[in-house]
N, C-alpha and C positions, 0 to 999 in steps of 0.2 A: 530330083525333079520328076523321075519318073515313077516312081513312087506316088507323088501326089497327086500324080494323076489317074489311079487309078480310084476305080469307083466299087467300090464294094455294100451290098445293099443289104437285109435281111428284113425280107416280108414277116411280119407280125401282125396278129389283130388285137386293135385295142377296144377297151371297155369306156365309155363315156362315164365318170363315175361322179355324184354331184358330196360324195362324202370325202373323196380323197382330198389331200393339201397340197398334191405334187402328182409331177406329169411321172410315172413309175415305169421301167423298165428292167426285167430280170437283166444278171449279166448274160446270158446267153443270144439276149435279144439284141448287144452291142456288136453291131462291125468291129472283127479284129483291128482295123485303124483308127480307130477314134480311141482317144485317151479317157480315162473315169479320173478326176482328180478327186482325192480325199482332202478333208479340211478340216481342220483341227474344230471348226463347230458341227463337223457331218456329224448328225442326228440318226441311231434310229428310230423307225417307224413302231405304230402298237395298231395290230391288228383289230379288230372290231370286239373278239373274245379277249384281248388280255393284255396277248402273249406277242413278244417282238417279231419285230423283221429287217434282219440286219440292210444297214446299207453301207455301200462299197464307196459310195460320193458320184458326182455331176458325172454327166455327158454332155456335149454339144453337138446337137445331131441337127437332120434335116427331114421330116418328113416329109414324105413324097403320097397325096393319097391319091385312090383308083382315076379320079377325075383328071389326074396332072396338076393340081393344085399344091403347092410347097409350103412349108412354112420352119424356118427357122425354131428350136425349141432349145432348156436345158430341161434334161430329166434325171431325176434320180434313176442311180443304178441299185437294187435292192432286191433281196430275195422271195418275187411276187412270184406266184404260178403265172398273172396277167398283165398284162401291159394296162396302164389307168393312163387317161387322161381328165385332167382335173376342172369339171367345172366351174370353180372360181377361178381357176388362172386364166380359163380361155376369156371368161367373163373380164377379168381383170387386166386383158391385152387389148380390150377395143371391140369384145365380138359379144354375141349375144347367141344362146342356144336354146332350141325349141326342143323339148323332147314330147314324139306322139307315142302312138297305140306301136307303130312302125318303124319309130326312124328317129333320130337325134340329127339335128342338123343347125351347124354356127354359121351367122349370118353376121350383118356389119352392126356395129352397136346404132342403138336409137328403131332399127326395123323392128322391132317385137313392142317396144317400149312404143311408138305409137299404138297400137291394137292393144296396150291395156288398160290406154282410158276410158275406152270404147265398148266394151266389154263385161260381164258380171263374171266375178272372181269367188270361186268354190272353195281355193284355201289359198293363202299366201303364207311362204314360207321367206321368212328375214334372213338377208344373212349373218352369221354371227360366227367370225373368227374365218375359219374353213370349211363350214356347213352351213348350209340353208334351215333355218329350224323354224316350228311352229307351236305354241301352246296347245295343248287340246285336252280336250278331258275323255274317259272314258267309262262307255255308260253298257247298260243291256243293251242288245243289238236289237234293233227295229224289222220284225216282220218286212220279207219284201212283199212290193204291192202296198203297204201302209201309205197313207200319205207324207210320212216322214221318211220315206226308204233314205238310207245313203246313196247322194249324187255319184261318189266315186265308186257305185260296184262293188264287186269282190267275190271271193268265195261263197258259190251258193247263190249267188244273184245271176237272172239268166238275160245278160243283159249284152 
């Protein structure tokens, strides 16, 4: 009993990532009391270049963020240099996430989805599977200052 009651915490910073499929956690970043269960379907992960990334199986953690705000999670335990939290799952728990110039921040589902009827839309990305995706084509880059500049900026744009 006394055991369970102790609290054991480790401060991590995660990455809000809208490519990941799962909320990612190194094993280092696990409380020595919490259990990693393996499952005869634990999958691993493929990196963005290729190459794999083993996973060890689930946790059941609690995150705790700066605000005092909680939230129940499982995340995979896997050989990430970063902690990911996965924007379809947040999306797929009832919440909705804004990312700015600044700051990524998950609010209650339906508050963002009002403001984009309302609104003129620069690109809409679908989701598809675990990723948000968008057809596009790609052309010669448009002179800034043109009347056709790209809305979203970039390198080279002094905007």
């Amino acid at each position: 009993d006394e055991l369970n009651a102790v609290i054991e915490d480790v401060e991590i910073e995660v990455a809000q990532d809208s490519g990941s499929c799962a909320h990612v956690v190194g094993p280092d970043q696990v409380p020595s009391t919490i259990e990693i269960k393996k499952s005869p379907t634990c999958k691993h992960f493929t990196r963005a270049g290729g190459d794999g990334i083993k996973n060890h199986g689930k946790a059941e953690v609690m995150f705790v963020m700066e605000n005092g705000e909680t939230a129940n999670s499982a995340v995979q335990v896997a050989e990430v240099t970063r902690a990911l939290h996965s924007t379809g799952l947040i999306c797929d728990s009832g919440r909705e996430v804004l990312i700015t110039e600044t700051e990524g921040v998950v609010v209650p589902a339906g508050t963002l989805s009002k403001f984009l009827g309302s609104i003129k839309r620069i690109a809409e990305y679908k989701r598809k599977g675990g990723l948000y995706v968008a057809k596009m084509k790609i052309r010669r880059r448009v002179q800034p200052g043109s009347p056709k500049a790209s809305p979203f900026g970039g390198q080279g744009d002094n905007r």
